[in-house]
N, C-alpha and C positions, 0 to 999 in steps of 0.2 A: 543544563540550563534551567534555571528559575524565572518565573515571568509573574508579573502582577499584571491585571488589567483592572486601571482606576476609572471610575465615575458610574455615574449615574443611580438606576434605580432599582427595586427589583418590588412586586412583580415587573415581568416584564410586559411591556407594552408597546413602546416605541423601537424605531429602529434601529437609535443607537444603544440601547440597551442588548436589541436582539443580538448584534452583530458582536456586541462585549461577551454574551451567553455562548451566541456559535464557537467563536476564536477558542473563549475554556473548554470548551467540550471537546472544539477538535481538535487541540493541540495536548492537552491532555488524553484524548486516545489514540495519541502516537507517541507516548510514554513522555513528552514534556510539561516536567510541574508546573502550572498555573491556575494561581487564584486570583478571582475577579471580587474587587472590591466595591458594593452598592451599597446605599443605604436605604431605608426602609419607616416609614410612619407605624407608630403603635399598632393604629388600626388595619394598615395593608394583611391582607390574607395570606396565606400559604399555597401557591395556585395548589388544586388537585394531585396533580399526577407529580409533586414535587413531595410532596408530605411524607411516607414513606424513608425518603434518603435525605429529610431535613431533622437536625439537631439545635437546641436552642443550648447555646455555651456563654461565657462571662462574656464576649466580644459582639455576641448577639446570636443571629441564624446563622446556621451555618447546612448549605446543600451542596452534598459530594456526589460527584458524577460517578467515579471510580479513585482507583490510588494517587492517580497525578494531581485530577479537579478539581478545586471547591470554590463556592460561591460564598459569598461572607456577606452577610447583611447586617451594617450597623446600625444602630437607631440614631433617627431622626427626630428632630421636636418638630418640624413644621416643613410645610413646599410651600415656596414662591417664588414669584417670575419664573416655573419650571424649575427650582434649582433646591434641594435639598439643604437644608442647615439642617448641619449634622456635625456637631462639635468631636462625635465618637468617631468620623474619617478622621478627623485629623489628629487625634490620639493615635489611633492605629495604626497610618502609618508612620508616625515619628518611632512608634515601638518597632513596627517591623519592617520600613523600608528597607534595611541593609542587609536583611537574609534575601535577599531580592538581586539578578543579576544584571538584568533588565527590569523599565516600566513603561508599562505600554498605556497613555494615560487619553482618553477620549474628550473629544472638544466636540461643543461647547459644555461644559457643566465647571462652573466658579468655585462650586466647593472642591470639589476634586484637583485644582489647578492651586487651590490654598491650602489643600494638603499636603502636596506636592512640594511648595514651597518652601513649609513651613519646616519639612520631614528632615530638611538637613540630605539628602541622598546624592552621593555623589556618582550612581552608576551610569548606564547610556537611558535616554529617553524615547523615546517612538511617540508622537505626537500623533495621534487621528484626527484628522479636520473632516469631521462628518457637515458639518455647516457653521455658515458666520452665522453671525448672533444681529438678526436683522428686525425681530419684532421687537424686542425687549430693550429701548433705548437708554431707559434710569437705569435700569442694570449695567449696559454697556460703557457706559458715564463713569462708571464706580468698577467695573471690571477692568479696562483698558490697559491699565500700566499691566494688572498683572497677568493680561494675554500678552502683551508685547516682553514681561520677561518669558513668560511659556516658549514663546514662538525661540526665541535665543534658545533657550535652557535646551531644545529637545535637538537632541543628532538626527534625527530622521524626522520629516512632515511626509503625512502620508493621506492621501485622497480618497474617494472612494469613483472618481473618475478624474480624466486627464484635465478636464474642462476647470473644474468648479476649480481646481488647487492653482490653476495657471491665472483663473482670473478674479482669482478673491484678491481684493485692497491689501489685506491685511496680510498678506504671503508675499507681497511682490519682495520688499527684501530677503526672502529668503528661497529664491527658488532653485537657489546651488541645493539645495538638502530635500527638496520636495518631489515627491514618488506619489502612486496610486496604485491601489490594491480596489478589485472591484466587488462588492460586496458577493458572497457565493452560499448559496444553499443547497437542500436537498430537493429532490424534485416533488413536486406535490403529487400527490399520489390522490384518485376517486375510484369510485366504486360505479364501475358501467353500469350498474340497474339503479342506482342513486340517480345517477346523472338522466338516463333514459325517462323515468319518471317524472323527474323535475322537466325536461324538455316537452314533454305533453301537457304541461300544464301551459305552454303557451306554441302549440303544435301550428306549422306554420308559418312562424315568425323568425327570425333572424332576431337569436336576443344578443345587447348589448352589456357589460356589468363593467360598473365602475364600485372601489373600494378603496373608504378611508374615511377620517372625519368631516363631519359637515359644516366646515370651517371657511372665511373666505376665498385663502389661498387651493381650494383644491378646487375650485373653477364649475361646481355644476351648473350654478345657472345657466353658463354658457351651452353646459349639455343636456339641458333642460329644452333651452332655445333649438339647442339641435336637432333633439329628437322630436319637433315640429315641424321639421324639414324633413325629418325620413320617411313620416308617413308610417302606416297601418300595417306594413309588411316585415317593422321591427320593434320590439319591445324593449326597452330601456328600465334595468336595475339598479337601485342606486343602494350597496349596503354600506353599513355604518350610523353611528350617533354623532349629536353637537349642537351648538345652538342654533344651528341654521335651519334646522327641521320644519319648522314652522313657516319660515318666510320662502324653505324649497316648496315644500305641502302648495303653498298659498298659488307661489306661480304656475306647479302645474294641474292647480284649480283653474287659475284666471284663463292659460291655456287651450282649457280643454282636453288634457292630455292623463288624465286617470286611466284610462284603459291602455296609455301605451308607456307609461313612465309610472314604477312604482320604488316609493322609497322604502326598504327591507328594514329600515331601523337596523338593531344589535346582532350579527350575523356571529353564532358560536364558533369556535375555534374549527370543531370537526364538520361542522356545515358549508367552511369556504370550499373546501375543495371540489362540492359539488357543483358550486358557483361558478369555479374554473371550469369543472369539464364541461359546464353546460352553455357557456357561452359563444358564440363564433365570434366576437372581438371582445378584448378590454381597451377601454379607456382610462387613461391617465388626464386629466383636462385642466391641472392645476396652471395655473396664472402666475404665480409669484417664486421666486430662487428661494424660498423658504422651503420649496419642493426640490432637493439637491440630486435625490437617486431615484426614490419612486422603486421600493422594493418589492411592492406588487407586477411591477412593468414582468419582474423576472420571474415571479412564479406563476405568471400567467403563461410567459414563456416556456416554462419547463413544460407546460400541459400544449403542449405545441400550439397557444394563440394567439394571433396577430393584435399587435399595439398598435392603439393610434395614439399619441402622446405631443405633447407640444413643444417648442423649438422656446425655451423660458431664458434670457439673455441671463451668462452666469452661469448655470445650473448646469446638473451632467443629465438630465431627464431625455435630453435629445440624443445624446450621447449611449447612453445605455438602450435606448430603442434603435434601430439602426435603421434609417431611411430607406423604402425598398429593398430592403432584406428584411426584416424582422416585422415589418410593420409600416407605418407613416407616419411623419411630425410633420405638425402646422403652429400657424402663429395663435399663443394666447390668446382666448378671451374672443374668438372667432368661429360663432356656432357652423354659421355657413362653410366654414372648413373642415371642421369635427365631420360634417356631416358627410359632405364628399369623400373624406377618406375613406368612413364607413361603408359610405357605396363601393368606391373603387377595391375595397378590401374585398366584397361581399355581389362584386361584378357579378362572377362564374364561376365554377367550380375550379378550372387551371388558375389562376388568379389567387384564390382562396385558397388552395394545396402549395402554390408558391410560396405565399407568406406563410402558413402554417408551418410548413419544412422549415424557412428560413428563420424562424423564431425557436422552433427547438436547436436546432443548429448554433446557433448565436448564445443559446443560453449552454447549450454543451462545451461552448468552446471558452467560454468565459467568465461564465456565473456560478458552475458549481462549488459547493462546500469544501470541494478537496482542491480545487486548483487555487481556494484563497487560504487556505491553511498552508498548500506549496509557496505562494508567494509571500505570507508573514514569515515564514520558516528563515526565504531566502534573505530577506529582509534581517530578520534578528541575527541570522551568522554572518553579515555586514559589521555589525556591533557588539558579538560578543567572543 
C-alpha cells in the first residue's frame, strides 16, 4: 500500500498539520509507504531537530523519517485566509497522483482540495473533516462547490469525533460514508525535578494551566473571570501568543488578579511538558466549534490530569473530555461554572485521584498514537 497525505503546512504548528505528521510517521513505521504533501513559504524555517534528515530537491524540501516516510514541502508564493497558494501542489500531484494507491486528503485546506481536483486521480479518497470552515466566510463563498465536489469525490469521511462529523451542515448528505478516528498521540513525558521546581514557585496553590492562542474563540476571558472566583488558594497559567495579549493583560489589571493569573506569553516546545506535570487541572474554555478536538484536552490527559472543558454545541471538545470520568464540561462563556468545576475537581484528595485515574484511563483507551494508526490501517483495507 502507497498512501499520500495531502494539505496543509509545514513547519508544523497546527493540529491538523500535526495529525498529517503523526499518521506519516506512524504508518510509515509499520513499513507503509506514505508521503505527506505540504507546502511551505520561502521564508518558513527548518524546525531544529528536522534539519539533519531534510534534503532540498527540484520539488522543494524533502524530510525522511526512514525508508517508508517523507514529507515533501512544496513552495508557496504567499498564505491567506490560512490557505497556502501554492501553484507547485498542484503540479505535483497531477505528476504523481497515480503512483499513489490511496489519498488520504485533510479538510479544510482549498489548495489541497484543487489539487486533488485538478490531479485527474482516479484511485479511493479518505477525506479528514478535522473542522468546517466557520471563520473564513469570502473564502467559503468561493470554496463551496468545490467542498461539495470533495465531499462526493471521497469513499471514506472520516472525523476526529463522533459528534462534530454527525452534526456538521455540510456532511448531513453523506453520512452513509462518515466514520471517526480520534486523534492519538504519544504520552507526554516530564522530568519530576522540572516539575518539582516549577511547583515551588507557587507552593501552596493549586495551579490551574490553560494552552493555546490568545484568540477569541479560546474563551480566557471567561477564565480570567474565573479565576476571580477561586480566590488566593489557586494560581492561574495562561500560556501562548496572539492578539489578545493586551486586552487579557488589561483585564487581569482592572481585576486585580496579577498575583493569581499570569499570562506565560511563548511557551517552548520542551517547556510544556513541565506545564503538564505541574498542574492539578487543565482548562480547555474555548467558546466557539472553531474549537473541534482540543488536542491539548489529551495530552494533558496522558500526564493523568483532570479537564475541565466546555459542552461547545457542534464540536467534539465535550466529547473527547468525558464527563465524570476524565474530567468536567460546562456551558461556554460561564466563568461561574469554570470555577466550580475547578473546585469540585480540586474538593479532596479521593475526588482528585478519581479524575486523575479516569483521565489517564480515558486517554489509554483511546487517544494513543498506536490505536489511531490501528484505526486508519483498518480504515485504508476497507478501500484498498
Amino acid at each position: 500500500m502507497k498512501v499520500l497525505q495531502l494539505g496543509k503546512f509545514y513547519p508544523i504548528r497546527g493540529g491538523v498539520e500535526k495529525v498529517m505528521w503523526d499518521l506519516t510517521r506512524g504508518l510509515s513505521a509499520r513499513g507503509v509507504t506514505c508521503d505527506m504533501l505540504c507546502a511551505t513559504l520561502p521564508d518558513d524555517p527548518v524546525d531544529e531537530e528536522d534539519r539533519d534528515r531534510c534534503t532540498q530537491t527540484p520539488d522543494g524540501r524533502v524530510i525522511r523519517f526512514n525508508e517508508h516516510g517523507r514529507v515533501i514541502c512544496v513552495p508557496a508564493f504567499a498564505k491567506k485566509a490560512a490557505t497556502m497558494l501554492s501553484p507547485a501542489m498542484v503540479r505535483w500531484v497531477r505528476r504523481h497522483a497515480a503512483e499513489y494507491d490511496l489519498i488520504h486528503i485533510h479538510h479544510p485546506d482549498p489548495m489541497a482540495a484543487l489539487a486533488l481536483w485538478l490531479s485527474g486521480y482516479k484511485g479511493p479518497v479518505v477525506l479528514h473533516w478535522h473542522s468546517d470552515i466557520l471563520s473564513q466566510k469570502a473564502l467559503l463563498a468561493l470554496y463551496r462547490p468545490l467542498q461539495h465536489w470533495l465531499i462526493r469525490r471521497a469513499d471514506r469521511v472520516l472525523g476526529t469525533t463522533p459528534v462534530y462529523v454527525r452534526e456538521s451542515p455540510y456532511l448531513q448528505g453523506a453520512q452513509d460514508k462518515v466514520g471517526y478516528v480520534p486523534i492519538g498521540i504519544n504520552p507526554v513525558i516530564f522530568e519530576e525535578n522540572a516539575v518539582s521546581e516549577y511547583r515551588n514557585r507557587y507552593r501552596g496553590k493549586k495551579i490551574v494551566v490553560s494552552l493555546g492562542r490568545l484568540v477569541p474563540y479560546k474563551g480566557y476571558s471567561s477564565l480570567i473571570q474565573a479565576a476571580a472566583l477561586l480566590g488566593g488558594d489557586y494560581q492561574v497559567l495562561i500560556g501562548g501568543m496572539g492578539p489578545l495579549r493586551d486586552d487579557l493583560q488589561a483585564q487581569i489589571d482592572s481585576l486585580g488578579l496579577n498575583g493569581h493569573v499570569k499570562l506565560l506569553g511563548y511557551v517552548a516546545n520542551e517547556d510544556i511538558p513541565t506545564l503538564y506535570g505541574a498542574c492539578d487541572v487543565f482548562v480547555l474554555a474555548s467558546v466557539m466549534k472553531t474549537e473541534a478536538f482540543g488536542i491539548v484536552q489529551i495530552e494533558a490527559m496522558s500526564c493523568g490530569k483532570p479537564v475541565v472543558a466546555t459542552r461547545i454545541p457542534g464540536s467534539g471538545t465535550a466529547w473527547v473530555n468525558e464527563h465524570g470520568v476524565s474530567g468536567l464540561n460546562v456551558e461556554p462563556g460561564d466563568p461561574a461554572a469554570l470555577a466550580r468545576a475547578i473546585r469540585e475537581i480540586c474538593a479532596d484528595g479521593g475526588t482528585y485521584e478519581k479524575y486523575s485515574r479516569g483521565a489517564w484511563k480515558r486517554f489509554e483507551a483511546l487517544y494513543t498514537s498506536d490505536k489511531m494508526i490501528d484505526k486508519i490501517l483498518d480504515e485504508y483495507e476497507t478501500l484498498c
